[in-house]
C-alpha positions in Angstrom: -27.6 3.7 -4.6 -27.9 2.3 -8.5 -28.5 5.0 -10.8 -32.3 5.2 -11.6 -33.4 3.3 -8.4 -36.4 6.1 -6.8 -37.3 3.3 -4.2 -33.9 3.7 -1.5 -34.3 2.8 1.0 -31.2 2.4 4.2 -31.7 -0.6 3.7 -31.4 -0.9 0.0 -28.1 1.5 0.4 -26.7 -1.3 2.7 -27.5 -3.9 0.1 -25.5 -2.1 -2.8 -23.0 -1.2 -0.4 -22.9 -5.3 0.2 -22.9 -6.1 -3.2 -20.1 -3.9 -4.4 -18.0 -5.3 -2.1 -18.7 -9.0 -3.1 -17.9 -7.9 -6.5 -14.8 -6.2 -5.9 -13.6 -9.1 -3.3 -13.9 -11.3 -6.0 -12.4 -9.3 -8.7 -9.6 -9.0 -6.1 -8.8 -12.7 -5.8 -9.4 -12.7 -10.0 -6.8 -10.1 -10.7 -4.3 -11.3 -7.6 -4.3 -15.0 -9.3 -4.5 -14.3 -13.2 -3.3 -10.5 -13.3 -5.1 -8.0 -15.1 -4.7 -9.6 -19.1 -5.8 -12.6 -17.8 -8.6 -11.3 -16.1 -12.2 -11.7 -17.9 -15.4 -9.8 -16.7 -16.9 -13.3 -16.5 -14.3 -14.8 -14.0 -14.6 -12.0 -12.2 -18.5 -12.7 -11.8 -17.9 -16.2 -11.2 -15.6 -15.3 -8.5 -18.0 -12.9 -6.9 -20.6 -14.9 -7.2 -23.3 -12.8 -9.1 -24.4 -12.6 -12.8 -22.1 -10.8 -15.5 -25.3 -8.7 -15.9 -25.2 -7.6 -12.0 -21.4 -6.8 -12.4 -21.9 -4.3 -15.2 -24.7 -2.2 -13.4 -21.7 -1.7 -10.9 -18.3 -1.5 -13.5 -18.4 -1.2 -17.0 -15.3 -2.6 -17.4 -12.9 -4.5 -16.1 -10.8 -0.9 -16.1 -12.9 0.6 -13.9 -13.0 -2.4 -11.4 -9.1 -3.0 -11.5 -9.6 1.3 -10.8 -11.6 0.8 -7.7 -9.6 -1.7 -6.7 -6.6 0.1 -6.5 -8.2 2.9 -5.5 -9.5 1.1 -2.0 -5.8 0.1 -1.5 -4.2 3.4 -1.8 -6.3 4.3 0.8 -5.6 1.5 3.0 -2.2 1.5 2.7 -2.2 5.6 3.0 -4.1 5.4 5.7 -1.8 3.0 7.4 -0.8 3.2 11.0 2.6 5.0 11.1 3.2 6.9 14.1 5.1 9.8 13.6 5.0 11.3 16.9 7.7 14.2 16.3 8.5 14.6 20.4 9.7 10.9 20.5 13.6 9.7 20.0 14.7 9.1 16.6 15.9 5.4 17.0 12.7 3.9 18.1 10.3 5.7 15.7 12.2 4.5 12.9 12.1 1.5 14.4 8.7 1.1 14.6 7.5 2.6 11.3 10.5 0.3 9.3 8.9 -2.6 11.1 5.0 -1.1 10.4 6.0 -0.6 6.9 7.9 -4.2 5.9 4.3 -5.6 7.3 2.1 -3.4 4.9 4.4 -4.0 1.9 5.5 -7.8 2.6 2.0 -8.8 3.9 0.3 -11.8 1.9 -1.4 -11.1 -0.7 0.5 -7.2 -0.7 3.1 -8.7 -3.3 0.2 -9.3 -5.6 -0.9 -6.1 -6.0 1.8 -3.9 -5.9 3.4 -6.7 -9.2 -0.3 -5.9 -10.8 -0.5 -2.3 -10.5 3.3 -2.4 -11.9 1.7 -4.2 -15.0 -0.6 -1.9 -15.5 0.7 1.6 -14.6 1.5 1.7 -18.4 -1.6 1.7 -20.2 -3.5 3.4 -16.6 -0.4 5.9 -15.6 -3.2 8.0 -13.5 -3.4 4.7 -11.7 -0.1 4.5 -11.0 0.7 7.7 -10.3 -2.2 8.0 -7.4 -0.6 5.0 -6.2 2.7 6.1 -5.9 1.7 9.9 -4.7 -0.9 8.3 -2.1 1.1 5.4 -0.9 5.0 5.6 -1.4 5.7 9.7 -2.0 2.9 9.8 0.6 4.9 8.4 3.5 8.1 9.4 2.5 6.9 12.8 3.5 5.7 11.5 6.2 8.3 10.5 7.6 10.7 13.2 6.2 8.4 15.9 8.0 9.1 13.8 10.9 13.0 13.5 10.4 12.8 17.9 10.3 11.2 17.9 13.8 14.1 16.0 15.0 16.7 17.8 12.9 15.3 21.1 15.3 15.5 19.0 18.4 18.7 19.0 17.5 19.5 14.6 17.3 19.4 14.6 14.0 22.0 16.4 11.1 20.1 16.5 8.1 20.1 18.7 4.8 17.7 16.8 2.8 14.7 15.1 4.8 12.9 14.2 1.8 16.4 11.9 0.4 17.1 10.5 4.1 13.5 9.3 4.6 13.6 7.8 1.5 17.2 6.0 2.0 15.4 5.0 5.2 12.4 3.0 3.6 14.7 1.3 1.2 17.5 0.0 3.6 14.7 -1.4 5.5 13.2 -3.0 2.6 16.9 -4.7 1.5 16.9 -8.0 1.1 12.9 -8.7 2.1 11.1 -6.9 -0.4 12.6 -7.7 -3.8 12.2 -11.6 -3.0 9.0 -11.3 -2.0 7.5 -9.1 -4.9 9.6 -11.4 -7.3 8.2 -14.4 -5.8 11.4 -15.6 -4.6 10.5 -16.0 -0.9 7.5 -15.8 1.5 6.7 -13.3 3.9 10.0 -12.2 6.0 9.5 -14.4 9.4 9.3 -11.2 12.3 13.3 -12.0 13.4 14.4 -11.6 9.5 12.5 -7.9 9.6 14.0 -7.3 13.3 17.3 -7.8 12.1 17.3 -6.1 8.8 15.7 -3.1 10.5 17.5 -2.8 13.1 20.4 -2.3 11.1 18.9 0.1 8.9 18.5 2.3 11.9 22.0 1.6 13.3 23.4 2.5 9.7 20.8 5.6 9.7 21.4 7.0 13.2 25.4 6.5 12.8 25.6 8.7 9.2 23.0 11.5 10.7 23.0 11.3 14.5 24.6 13.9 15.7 27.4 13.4 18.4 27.3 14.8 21.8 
């Protein structure tokens, strides 16, 4: 509901609902393709396809927009489908979650705005740092929390979950992500994040498996 509005209807809420998510789809595309300096209020409106007047009764400024924005993709990406089932082997959750997270942080369009919330983190740090506690320290724990349960299963020898799951996410992320946020290569193709994966969980499972 618009501040002021005493005529709401559900319909009406859907409307705004609607609306707001024009205007930040649009801002989206504006931020991805001219990053956040280059960005203008009316780009953004052009892009969205509604008057500069309609975009300010929503965002004041293109702060608060770039805010939302990021906003709606820490919780996407926190909210992303990593299955940490703590009763199943070692080797094929790690697997599966280096797989699931090369997808979220390789996927088109990904690269864009993890390089604009970079830019930005400096003059917005509490953007940055909801990013990085939502999105990256939030998995990481995770996925250390998940590493414990198998350390008391006893497959696992681990002293530091927290360092291990995050020497995990990185070795998967060796020589895929770095291109791809630099703009040195596409997307990894599925057998390029097989194979690098699959040896981060060799290399993992050989340094803390523990030997029958």
């Amino acid at each position: 509901m618009i501040e002021g509005d005493h005529t709401t209807t559900p319909v009406t809420q859907d409307e705004d609902s609607s609306k707001r998510r024009q205007i930040l789809d649009g801002a989206r595309k504006v931020f991805m393709d001219l990053g956040f300096d280059g960005a203008s209020m009316g780009e953004i409106a052009r892009a969205a396809g509604v008057s500069k007047g309609t975009l300010y009764v929503y965002f004041a400024d293109k702060f608060r927009l770039f805010e939302a924005i990021v906003e709606e993709e820490t919780v996407h990406r926190g909210a992303s489908n990593f299955s940490f089932d703590p009763a199943r082997d070692a080797a094929t959750v790690l697997y599966e979650f280096g797989s699931a997270w090369i997808a979220v942080v390789c996927r088109p369009g990904g690269g864009s705005a993890i390089r604009t919330v970079m830019a930005i983190a400096e003059r917005m740090p509490e953007v940055g740092r909801r990013y990085y506690d939502c999105v990256l320290e939030g998995t990481i724990n995770r996925l250390a929390a998940y590493l414990q349960a198998r350390v008391e299963a006893k497959e696992l020898a681990i002293d530091d979950c927290h360092l291990a799951a995050s020497q995990f996410q990185l070795m998967c992320q060796a020589t895929l992500f770095l291109p791809f946020i630099f703009q040195g290569a596409p997307a990894p193709a599925p057998e390029d994040v097989h194979r690098v994966v699959s040896s981060a969980v060799r290399m993992f499972i050989t340094t803390y498996g523990i030997k029958n």
